[in-house]
NUVEX-230089 format. One record per residue (C-alpha): residue number from 0; residue in three letters; x, y, z. Coordinates in pm, whole numbers, plus 50000, padded with zeros to 5 digits. Layout:
BEGIN
<node i="NUM" aa="ALA" east="X" north="Y" up="Z"/>
...
//
This chain:
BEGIN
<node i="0" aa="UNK" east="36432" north="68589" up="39097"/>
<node i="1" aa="UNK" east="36087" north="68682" up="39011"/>
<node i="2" aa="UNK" east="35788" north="68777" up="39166"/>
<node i="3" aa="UNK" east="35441" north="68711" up="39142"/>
<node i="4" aa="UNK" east="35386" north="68911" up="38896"/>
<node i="5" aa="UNK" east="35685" north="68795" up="38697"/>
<node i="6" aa="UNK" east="35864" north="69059" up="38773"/>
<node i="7" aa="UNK" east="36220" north="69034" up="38849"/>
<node i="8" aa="UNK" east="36357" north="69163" up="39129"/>
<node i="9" aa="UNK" east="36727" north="69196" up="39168"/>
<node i="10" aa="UNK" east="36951" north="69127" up="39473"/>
<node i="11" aa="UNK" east="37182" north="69456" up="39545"/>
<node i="12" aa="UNK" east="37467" north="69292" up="39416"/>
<node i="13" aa="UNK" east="37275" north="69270" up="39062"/>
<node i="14" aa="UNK" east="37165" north="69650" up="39106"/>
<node i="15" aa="UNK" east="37554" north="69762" up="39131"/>
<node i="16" aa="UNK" east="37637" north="69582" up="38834"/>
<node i="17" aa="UNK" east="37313" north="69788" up="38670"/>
<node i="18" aa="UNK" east="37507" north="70069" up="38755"/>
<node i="19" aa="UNK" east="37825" north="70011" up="38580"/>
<node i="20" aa="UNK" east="37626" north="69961" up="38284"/>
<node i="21" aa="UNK" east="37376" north="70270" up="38387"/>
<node i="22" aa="UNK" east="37721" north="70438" up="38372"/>
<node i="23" aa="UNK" east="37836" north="70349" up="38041"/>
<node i="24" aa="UNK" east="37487" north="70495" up="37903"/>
<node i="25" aa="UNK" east="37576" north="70834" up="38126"/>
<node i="26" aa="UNK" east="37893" north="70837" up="37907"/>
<node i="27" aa="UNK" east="37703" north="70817" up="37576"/>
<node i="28" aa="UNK" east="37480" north="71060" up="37638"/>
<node i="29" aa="UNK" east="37779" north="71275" up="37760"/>
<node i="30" aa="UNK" east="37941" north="71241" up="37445"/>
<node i="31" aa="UNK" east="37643" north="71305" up="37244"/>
<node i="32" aa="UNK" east="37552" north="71637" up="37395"/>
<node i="33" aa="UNK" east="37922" north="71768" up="37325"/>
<node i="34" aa="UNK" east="37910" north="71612" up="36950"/>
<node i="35" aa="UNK" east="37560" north="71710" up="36836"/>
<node i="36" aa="UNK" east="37625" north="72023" up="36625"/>
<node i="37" aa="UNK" east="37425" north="72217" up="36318"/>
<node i="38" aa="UNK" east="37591" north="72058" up="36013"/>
<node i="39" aa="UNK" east="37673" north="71678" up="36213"/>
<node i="40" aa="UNK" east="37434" north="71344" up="36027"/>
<node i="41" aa="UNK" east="37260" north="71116" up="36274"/>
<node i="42" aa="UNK" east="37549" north="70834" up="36120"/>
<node i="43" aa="UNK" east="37835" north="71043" up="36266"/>
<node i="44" aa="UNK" east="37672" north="71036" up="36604"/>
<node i="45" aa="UNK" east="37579" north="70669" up="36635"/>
<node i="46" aa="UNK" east="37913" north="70621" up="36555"/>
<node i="47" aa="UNK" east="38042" north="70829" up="36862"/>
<node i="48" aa="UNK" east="37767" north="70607" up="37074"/>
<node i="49" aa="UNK" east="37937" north="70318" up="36950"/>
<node i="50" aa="UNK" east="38301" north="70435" up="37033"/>
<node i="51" aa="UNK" east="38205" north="70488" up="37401"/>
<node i="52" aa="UNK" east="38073" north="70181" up="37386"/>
<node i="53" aa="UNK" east="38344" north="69988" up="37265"/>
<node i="54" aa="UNK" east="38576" north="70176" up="37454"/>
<node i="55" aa="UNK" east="38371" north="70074" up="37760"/>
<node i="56" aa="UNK" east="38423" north="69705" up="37664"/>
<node i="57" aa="UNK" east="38035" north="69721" up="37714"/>
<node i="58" aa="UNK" east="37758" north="69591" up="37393"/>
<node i="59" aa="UNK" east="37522" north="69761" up="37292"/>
<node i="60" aa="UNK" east="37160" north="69685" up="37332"/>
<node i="61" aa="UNK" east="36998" north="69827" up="37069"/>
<node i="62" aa="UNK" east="37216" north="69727" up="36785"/>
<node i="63" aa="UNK" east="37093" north="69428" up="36625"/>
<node i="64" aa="UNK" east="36768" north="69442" up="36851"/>
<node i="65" aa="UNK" east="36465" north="69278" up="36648"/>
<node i="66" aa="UNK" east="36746" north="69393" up="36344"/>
<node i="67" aa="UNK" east="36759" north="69745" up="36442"/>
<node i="68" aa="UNK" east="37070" north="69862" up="36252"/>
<node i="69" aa="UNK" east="37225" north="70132" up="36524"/>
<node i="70" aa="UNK" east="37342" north="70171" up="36826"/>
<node i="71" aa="UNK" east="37125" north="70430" up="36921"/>
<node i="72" aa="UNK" east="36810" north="70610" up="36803"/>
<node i="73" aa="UNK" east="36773" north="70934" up="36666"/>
<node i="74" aa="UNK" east="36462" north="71067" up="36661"/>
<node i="75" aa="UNK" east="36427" north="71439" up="36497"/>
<node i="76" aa="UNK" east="36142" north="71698" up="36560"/>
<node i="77" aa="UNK" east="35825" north="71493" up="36466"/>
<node i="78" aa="UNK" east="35978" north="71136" up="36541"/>
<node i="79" aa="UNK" east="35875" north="71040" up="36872"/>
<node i="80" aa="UNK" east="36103" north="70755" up="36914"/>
<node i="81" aa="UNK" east="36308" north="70482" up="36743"/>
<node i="82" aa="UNK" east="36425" north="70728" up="36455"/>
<node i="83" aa="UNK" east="36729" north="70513" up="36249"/>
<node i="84" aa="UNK" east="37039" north="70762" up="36270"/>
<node i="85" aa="UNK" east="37156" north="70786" up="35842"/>
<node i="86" aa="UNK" east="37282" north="71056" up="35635"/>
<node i="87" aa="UNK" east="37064" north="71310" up="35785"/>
<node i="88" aa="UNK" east="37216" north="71650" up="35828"/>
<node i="89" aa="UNK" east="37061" north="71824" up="36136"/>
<node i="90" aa="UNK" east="37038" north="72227" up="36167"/>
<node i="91" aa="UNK" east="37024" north="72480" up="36418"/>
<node i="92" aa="UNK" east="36697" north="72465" up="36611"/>
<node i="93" aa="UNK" east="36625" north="72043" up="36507"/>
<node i="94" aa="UNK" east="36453" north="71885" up="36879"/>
<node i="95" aa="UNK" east="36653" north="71562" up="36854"/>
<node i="96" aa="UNK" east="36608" north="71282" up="37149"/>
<node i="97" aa="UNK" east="36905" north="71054" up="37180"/>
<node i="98" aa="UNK" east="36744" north="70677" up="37269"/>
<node i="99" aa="UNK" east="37044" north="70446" up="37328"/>
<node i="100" aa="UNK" east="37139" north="70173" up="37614"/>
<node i="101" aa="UNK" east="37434" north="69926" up="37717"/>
<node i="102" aa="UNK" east="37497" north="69594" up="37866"/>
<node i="103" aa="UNK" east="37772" north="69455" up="38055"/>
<node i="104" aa="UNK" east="37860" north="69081" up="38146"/>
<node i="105" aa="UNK" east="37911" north="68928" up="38520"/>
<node i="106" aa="UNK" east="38119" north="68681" up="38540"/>
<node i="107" aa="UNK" east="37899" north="68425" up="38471"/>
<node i="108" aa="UNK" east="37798" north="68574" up="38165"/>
<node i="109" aa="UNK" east="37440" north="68735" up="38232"/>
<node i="110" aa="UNK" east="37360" north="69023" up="38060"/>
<node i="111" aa="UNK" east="37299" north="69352" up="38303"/>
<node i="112" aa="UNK" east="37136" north="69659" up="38104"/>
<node i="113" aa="UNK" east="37076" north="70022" up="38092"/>
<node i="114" aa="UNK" east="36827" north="70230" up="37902"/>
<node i="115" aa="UNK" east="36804" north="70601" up="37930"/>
<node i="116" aa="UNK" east="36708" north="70909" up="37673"/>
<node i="117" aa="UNK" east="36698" north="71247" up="37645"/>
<node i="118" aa="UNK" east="36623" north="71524" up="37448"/>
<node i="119" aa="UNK" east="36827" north="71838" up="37336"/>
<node i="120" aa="UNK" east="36797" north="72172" up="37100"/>
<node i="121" aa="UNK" east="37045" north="72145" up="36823"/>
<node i="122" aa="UNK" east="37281" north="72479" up="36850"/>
<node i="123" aa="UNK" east="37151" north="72528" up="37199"/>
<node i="124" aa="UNK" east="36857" north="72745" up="37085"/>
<node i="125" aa="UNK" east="36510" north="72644" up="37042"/>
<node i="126" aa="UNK" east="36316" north="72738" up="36707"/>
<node i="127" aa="UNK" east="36008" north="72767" up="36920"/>
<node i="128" aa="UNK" east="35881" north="72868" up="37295"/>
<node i="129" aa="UNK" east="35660" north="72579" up="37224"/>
<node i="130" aa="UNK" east="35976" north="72340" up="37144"/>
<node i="131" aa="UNK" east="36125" north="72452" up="37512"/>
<node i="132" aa="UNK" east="35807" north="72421" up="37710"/>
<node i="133" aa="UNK" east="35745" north="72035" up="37554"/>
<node i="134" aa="UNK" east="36120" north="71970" up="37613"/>
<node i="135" aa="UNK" east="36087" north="72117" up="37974"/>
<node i="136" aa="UNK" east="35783" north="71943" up="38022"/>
<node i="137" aa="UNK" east="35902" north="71647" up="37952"/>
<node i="138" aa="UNK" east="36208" north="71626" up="38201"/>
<node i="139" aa="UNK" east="36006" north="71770" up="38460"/>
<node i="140" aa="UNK" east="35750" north="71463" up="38400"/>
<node i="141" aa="UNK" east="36075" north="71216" up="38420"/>
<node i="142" aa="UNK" east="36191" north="71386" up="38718"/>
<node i="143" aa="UNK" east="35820" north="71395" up="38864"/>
<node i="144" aa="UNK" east="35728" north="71042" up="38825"/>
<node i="145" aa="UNK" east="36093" north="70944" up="38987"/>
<node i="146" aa="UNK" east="36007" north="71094" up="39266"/>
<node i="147" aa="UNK" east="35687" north="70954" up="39299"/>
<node i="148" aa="UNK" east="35878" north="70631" up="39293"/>
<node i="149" aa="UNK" east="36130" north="70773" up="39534"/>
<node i="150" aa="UNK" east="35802" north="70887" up="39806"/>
<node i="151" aa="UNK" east="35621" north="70568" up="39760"/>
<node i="152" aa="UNK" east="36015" north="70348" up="39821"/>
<node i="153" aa="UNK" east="36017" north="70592" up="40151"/>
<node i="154" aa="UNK" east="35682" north="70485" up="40259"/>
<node i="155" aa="UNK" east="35517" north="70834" up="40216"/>
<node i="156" aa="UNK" east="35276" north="70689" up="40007"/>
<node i="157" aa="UNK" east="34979" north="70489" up="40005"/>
<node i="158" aa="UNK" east="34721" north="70328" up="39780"/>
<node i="159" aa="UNK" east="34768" north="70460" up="39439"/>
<node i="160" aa="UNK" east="35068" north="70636" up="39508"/>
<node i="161" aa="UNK" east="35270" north="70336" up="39622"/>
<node i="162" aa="UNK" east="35205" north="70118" up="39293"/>
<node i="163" aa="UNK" east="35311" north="70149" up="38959"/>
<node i="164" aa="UNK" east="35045" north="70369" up="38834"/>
<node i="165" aa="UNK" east="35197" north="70638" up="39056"/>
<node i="166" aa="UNK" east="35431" north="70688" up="38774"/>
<node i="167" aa="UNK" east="35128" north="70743" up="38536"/>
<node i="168" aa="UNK" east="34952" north="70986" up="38743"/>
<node i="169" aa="UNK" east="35276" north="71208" up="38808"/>
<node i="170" aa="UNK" east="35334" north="71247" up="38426"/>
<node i="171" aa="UNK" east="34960" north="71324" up="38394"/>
<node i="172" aa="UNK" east="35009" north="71620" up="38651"/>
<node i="173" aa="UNK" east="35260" north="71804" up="38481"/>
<node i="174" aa="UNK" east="35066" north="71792" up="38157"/>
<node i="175" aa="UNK" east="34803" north="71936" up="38339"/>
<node i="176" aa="UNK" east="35009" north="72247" up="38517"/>
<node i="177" aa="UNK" east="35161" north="72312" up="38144"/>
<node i="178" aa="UNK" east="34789" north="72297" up="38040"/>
<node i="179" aa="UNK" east="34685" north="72554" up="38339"/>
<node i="180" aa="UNK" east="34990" north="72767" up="38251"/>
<node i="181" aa="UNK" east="35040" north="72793" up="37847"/>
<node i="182" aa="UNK" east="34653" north="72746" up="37773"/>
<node i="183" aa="UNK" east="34754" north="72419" up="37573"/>
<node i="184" aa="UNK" east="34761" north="72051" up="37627"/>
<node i="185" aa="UNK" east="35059" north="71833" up="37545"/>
<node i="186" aa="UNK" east="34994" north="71490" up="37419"/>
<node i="187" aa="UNK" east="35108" north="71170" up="37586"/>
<node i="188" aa="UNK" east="35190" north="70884" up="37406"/>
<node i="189" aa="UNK" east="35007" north="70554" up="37529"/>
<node i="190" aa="UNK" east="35141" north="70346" up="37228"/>
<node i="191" aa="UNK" east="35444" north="70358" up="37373"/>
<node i="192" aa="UNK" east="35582" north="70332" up="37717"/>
<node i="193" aa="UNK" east="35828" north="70219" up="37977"/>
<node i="194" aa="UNK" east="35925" north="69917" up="38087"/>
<node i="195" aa="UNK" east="36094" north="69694" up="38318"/>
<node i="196" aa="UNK" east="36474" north="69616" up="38247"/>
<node i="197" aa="UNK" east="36761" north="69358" up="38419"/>
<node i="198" aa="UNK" east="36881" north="69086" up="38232"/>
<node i="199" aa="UNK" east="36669" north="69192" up="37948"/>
<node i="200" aa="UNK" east="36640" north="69593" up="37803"/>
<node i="201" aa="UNK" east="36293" north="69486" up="37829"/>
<node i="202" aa="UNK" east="36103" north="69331" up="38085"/>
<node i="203" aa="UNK" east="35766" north="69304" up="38311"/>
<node i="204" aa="UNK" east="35603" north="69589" up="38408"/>
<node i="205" aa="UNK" east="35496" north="69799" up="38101"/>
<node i="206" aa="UNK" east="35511" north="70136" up="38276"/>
<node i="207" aa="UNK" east="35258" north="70373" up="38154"/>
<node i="208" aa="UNK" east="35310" north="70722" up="38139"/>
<node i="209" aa="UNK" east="34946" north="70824" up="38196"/>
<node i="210" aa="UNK" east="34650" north="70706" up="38479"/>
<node i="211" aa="UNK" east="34426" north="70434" up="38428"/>
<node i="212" aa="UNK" east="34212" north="70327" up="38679"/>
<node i="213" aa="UNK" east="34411" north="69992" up="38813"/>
<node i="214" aa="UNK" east="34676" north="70028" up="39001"/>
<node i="215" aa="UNK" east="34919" north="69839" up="38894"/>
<node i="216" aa="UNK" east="35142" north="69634" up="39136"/>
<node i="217" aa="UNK" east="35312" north="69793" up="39458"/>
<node i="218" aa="UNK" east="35646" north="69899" up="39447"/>
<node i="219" aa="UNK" east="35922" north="69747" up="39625"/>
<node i="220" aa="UNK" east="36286" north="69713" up="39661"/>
<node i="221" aa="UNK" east="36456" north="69516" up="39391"/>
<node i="222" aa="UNK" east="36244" north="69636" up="39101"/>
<node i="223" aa="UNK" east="36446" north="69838" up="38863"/>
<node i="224" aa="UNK" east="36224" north="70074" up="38579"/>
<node i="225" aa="UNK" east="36331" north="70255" up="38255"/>
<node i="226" aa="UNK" east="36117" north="70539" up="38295"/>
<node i="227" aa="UNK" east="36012" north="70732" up="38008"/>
<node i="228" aa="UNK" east="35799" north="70953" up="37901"/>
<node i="229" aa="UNK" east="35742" north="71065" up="37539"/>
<node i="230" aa="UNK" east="35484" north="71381" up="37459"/>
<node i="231" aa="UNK" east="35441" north="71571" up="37202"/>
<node i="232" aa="UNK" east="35315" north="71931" up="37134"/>
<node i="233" aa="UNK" east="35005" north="71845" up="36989"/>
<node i="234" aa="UNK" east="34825" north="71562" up="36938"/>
<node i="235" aa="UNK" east="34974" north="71223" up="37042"/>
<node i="236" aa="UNK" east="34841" north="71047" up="36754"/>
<node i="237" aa="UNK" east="35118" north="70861" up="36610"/>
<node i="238" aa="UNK" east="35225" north="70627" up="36276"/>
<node i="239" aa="UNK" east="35532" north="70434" up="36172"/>
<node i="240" aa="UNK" east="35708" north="70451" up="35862"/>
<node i="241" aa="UNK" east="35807" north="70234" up="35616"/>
<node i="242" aa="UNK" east="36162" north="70180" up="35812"/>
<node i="243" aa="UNK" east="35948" north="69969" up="36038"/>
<node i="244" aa="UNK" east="36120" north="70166" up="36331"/>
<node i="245" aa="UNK" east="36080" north="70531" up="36293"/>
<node i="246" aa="UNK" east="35743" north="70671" up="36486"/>
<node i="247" aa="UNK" east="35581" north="71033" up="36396"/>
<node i="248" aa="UNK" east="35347" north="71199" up="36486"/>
<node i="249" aa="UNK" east="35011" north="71211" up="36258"/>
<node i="250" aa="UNK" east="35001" north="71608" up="36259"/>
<node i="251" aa="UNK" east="35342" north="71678" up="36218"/>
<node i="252" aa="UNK" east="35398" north="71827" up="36581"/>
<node i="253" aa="UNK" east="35720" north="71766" up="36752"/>
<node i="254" aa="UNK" east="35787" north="71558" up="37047"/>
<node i="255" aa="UNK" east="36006" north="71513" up="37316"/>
<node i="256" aa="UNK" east="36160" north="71189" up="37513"/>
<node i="257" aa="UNK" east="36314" north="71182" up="37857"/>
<node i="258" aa="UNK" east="36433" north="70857" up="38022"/>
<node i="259" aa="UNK" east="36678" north="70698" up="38311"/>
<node i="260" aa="UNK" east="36676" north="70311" up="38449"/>
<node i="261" aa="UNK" east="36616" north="70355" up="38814"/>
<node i="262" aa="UNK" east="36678" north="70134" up="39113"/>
<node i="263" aa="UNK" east="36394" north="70074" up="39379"/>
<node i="264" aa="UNK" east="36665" north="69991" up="39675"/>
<node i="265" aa="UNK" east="36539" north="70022" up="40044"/>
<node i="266" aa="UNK" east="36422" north="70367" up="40172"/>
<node i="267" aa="UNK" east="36447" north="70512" up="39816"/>
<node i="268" aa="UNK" east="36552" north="70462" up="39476"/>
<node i="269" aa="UNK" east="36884" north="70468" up="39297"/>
<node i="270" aa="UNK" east="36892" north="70648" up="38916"/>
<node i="271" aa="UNK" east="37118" north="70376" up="38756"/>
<node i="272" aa="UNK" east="37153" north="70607" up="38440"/>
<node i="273" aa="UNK" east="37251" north="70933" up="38614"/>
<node i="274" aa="UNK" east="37605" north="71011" up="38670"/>
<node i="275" aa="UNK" east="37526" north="71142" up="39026"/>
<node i="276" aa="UNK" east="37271" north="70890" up="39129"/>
<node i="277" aa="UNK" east="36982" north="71134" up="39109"/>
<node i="278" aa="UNK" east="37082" north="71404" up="39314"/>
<node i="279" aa="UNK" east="37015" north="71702" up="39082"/>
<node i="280" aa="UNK" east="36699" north="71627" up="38968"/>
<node i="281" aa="UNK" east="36524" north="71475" up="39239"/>
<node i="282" aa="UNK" east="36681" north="71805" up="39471"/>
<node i="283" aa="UNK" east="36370" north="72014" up="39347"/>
<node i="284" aa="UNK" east="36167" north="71761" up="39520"/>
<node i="285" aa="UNK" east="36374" north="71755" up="39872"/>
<node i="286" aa="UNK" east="36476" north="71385" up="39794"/>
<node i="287" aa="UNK" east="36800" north="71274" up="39772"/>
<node i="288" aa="UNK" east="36901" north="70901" up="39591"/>
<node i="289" aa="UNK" east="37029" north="70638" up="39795"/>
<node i="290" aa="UNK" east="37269" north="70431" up="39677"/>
<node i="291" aa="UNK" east="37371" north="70155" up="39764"/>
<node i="292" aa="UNK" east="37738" north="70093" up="39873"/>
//
């Protein structure tokens, strides 16, 4: 059904079925991290997204999205996001974010999606301290603003930090501390941003990843979010290219992408994406997930 705000808000029956599709993306991105290899093409690993997907009997729901051409996005070093995967050979030390989603089908035949991301060093070591403080950054900003989510789901937070902009203001933080800490500011993208996601990958709210003054509507149970944000290590100035997809940045630094669909369910949320709920990542905040049974 949907809200005021045209948001839709889903029953907890419709959440579950998020999660077996939240689940299929967890096995993707699984995959991925034990394919991705110095000497691999972006084409050989959209076509080991694909093969979980299939093998899933899931769809994928970024292939054939306004005619994107993959089943997941491959964005290298200074492509912030919707990189096309082709005969691209990576190397050791490439900063590659995987981008890449699922649906699966109730039995009436409604589509229920996921939509998560992350980023990873190709060869496991970075070419750069500055390449592992963005990356870093970046997951702690994820896992930051999902806890803000989490707090304001608990009721431990009011005004700003019960509305949507909560998520904004928690990404904005940790730039700040890596700011106070390294003596440099990351940039945040604002072309780009998160969304909400059910029935479609894309839906009401746009979820910003930095603070504007409004707040932004409150937070509830039933609201599920594809949190993500995207920064880069310098400025956040960005371009596309002729593709029509691919996204770089204007200076040529790299950037990073972290993202999981998560659940707003009562006392809490849920992360639809993660194959434990939530429970590692939110544990540095003293939350814990709650899902729903």
């Amino acid at each position: 059904m949907i809200g005021r705000e045209q948001i839709q808000i889903k029953t907890p029956d419709q959440v579950r079925l998020m999660r077996r599709a939240g689940l299929v993306v967890a096995d993707i991105h699984a995959a991925l991290r034990e394919a991705v290899r110095p000497g691999i093409t972006t084409a050989e690993l959209d076509a080991v997204c694909a093969e979980v997907i299939s093998r899933a009997g899931a769809h994928s729901n970024f292939l054939g999205y306004h005619d994107y051409p993959a089943t997941v996005c491959t964005s290298v070093n200074d492509e912030v996001v919707h990189g096309i995967p082709g005969e691209r050979v990576l190397a050791e030390g490439d900063l590659i974010t995987f981008d890449c989603g699922a649906y699966i089908l109730d039995e009436d035949g409604t589509q229920w999606h996921g939509d998560a991301a992350f980023t990873t060093v190709v060869g496991g070591r970075y070419a750069s301290e500055s390449d592992r403080i963005l990356d870093t950054a970046t997951r702690s900003a994820l896992w930051a603003a999902i806890a803000a989510v989490a707090r304001a789901a608990a009721g431990e937070a009011t005004g700003r930090g019960a509305r949507l902009n909560a998520i904004g203001d928690a990404v904005e933080e940790v730039v700040d501390a890596v700011e106070q800490e390294h003596g440099y500011r990351l940039g945040i993208l604002e072309e780009y941003v998160g969304h909400g996601i059910g029935t479609a990958m894309h839906m009401a709210p746009d979820v910003l990843n930095y603070s504007v003054r409004r707040k932004g509507p409150r937070l509830r149970p039933g609201m599920v979010l594809a949190i993500e944000p995207m920064l880069t290590a310098g400025s956040p100035q960005v371009h596309e290219l002729e593709d029509g997809w691919t996204v770089v940045t204007n200076d040529g630094s790299r950037a990073a992408q972290w993202e999981h669909t998560v659940a707003i369910v009562p006392g809490g949320v849920w992360v639809l994406t993660a194959p434990d709920g939530g429970v590692e990542g939110l544990s540095a905040f003293d939350i814990e997930p709650k899902p729903l049974r």
